[in-house]
C-alpha positions in Angstrom: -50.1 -57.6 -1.9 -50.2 -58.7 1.6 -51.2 -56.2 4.1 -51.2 -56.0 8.3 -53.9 -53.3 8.6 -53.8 -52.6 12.5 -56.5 -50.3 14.1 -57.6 -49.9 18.3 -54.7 -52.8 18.5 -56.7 -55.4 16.6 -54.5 -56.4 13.8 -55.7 -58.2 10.4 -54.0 -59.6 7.5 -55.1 -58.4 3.6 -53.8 -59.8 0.8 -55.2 -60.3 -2.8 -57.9 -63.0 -4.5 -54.8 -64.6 -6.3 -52.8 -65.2 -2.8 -55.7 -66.3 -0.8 -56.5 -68.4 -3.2 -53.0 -70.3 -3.8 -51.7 -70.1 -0.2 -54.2 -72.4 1.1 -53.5 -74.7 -1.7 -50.0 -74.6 -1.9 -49.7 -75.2 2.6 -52.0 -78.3 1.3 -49.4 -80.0 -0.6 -51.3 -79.2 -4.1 -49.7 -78.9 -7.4 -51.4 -75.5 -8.7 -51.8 -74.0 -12.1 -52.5 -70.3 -12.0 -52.6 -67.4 -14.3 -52.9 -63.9 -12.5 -52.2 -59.9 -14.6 -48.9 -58.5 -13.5 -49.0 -56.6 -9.8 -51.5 -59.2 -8.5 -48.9 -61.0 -5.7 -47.8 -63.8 -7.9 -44.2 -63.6 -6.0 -45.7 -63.6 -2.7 -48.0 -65.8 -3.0 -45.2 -68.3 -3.6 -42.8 -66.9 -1.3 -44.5 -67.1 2.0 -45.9 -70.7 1.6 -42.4 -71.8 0.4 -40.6 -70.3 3.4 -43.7 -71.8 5.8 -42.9 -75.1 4.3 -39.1 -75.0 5.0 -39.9 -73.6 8.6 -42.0 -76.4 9.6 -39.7 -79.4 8.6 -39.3 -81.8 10.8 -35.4 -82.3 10.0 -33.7 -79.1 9.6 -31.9 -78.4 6.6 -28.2 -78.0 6.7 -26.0 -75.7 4.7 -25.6 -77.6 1.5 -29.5 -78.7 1.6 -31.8 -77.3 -1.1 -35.4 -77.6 0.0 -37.0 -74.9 -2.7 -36.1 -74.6 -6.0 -37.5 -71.5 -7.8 -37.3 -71.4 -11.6 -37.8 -68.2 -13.9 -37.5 -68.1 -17.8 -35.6 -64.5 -17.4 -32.3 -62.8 -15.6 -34.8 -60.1 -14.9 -37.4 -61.9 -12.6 -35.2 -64.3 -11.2 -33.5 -61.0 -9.6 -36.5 -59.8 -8.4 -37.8 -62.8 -6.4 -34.5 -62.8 -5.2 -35.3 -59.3 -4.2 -38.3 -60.2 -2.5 -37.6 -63.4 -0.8 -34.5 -61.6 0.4 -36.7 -59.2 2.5 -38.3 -62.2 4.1 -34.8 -64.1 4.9 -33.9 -61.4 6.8 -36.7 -62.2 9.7 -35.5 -65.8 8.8 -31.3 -66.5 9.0 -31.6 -69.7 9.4 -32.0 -70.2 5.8 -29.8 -69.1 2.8 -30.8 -68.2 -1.0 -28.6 -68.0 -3.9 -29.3 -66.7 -7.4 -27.7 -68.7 -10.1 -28.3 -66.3 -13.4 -26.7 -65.7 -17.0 -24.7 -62.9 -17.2 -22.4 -63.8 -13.8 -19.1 -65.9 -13.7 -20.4 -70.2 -13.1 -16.8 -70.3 -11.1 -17.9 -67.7 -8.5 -21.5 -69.0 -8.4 -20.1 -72.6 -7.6 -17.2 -71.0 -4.9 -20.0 -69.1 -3.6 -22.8 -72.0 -3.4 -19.9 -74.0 -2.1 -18.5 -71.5 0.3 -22.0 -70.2 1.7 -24.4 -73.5 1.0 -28.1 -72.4 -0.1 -31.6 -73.9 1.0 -33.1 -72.0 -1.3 -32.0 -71.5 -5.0 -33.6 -69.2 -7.8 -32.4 -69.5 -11.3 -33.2 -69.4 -15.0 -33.0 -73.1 -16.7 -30.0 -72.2 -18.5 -27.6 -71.1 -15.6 -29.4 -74.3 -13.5 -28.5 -76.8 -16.5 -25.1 -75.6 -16.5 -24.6 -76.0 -12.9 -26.3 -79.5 -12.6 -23.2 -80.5 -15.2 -20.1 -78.6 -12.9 -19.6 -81.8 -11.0 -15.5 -81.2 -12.1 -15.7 -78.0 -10.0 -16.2 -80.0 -7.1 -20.1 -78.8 -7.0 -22.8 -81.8 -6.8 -25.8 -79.5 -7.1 -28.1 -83.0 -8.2 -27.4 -84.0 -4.9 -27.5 -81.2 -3.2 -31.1 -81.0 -4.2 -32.2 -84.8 -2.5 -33.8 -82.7 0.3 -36.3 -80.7 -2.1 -39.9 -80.0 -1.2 -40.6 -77.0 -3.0 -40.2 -76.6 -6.9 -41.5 -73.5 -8.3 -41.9 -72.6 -11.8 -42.9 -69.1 -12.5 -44.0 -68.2 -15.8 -44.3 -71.9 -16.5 -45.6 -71.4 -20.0 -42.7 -69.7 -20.9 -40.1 -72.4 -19.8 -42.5 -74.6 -21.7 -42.0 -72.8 -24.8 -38.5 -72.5 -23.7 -37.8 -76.2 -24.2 -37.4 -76.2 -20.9 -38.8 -79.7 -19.9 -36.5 -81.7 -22.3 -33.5 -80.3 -20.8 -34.4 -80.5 -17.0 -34.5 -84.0 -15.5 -35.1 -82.8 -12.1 -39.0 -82.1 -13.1 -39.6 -85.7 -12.7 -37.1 -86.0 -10.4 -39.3 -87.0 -7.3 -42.5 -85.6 -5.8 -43.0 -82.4 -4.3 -44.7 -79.1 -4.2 -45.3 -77.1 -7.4 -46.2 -74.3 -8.0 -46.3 -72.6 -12.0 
């Protein structure tokens, strides 16, 4: 958890072990590794780097850019980064998330993606893998994605047993940030 602890109007920042040890990393352009007990700041301590990376771009990313891709083996904790990195976009409009879960209608995620654009997308690999294929629906998410410096996968040794690198491509796609 990351703290601002103000006192006599001298203002410090707290956060956990696990975040002040993969921040630093992760603002370094380092592929990390970590394993950390549940309530520790895993979510955070992806978050902020992730949104500090898209903030200092050089070129700005436009609507139908995707410069971080988060990926989660469940419905469940897909919604709740969403949850969290929502609270952070709202300090920060210039940048849009979507979700892109099981359980909702493709059609409205791609009129949605399509209608609102997203710079930021958080998904399981199913939803994802179906997406990547909707180029009938007028959605190119592949290239959507050319602008990608971020690629998260949380609970990495879940995807893994999920078969997950078999069916997504993008992994070696190009080089970038990661973060499992």
């Amino acid at each position: 958890m990351i703290m601002l602890v103000c006192w006599e109007g001298l203002c410090i920042i707290l956060c956990f072990s696990f975040q002040s040890a993969c921040i630093p990393l992760f603002m370094s352009n380092k592929d990390i590794a970590a394993e950390a007990v549940t309530g520790s700041g895993k979510t955070l301590a992806f978050v902020i780097p992730v949104l500090e990376i898209l903030l200092k771009r050089e070129e700005k990313l436009k609507k139908m850019q995707v410069g971080a891709l988060i990926i989660t083996p469940t419905r469940e904790l897909a919604v709740q980064i969403s949850e969290v990195m929502g609270q952070f976009l709202e300090e920060f409009p210039q940048f849009r998330q979507i979700l892109l879960i099981g359980g909702s209608n493709p059609i409205n995620d791609v009129n949605n993606f399509k209608t609102h654009g997203a710079n930021i997308v958080i998904g399981t690999p199913g939803r994802l893998e179906d997406m990547f294929r909707r180029k009938a629906d007028g959605l190119d998410l592949a290239s959507c994605m050319k602008a990608l410096d971020v690629l998260v996968l949380d609970e990495a040794d879940r995807l893994l047993d999920m078969g997950f690198e078999a069916r997504c491509p993008l992994v070696s796609y190009k080089t970038f940030n990661t973060i499992m």
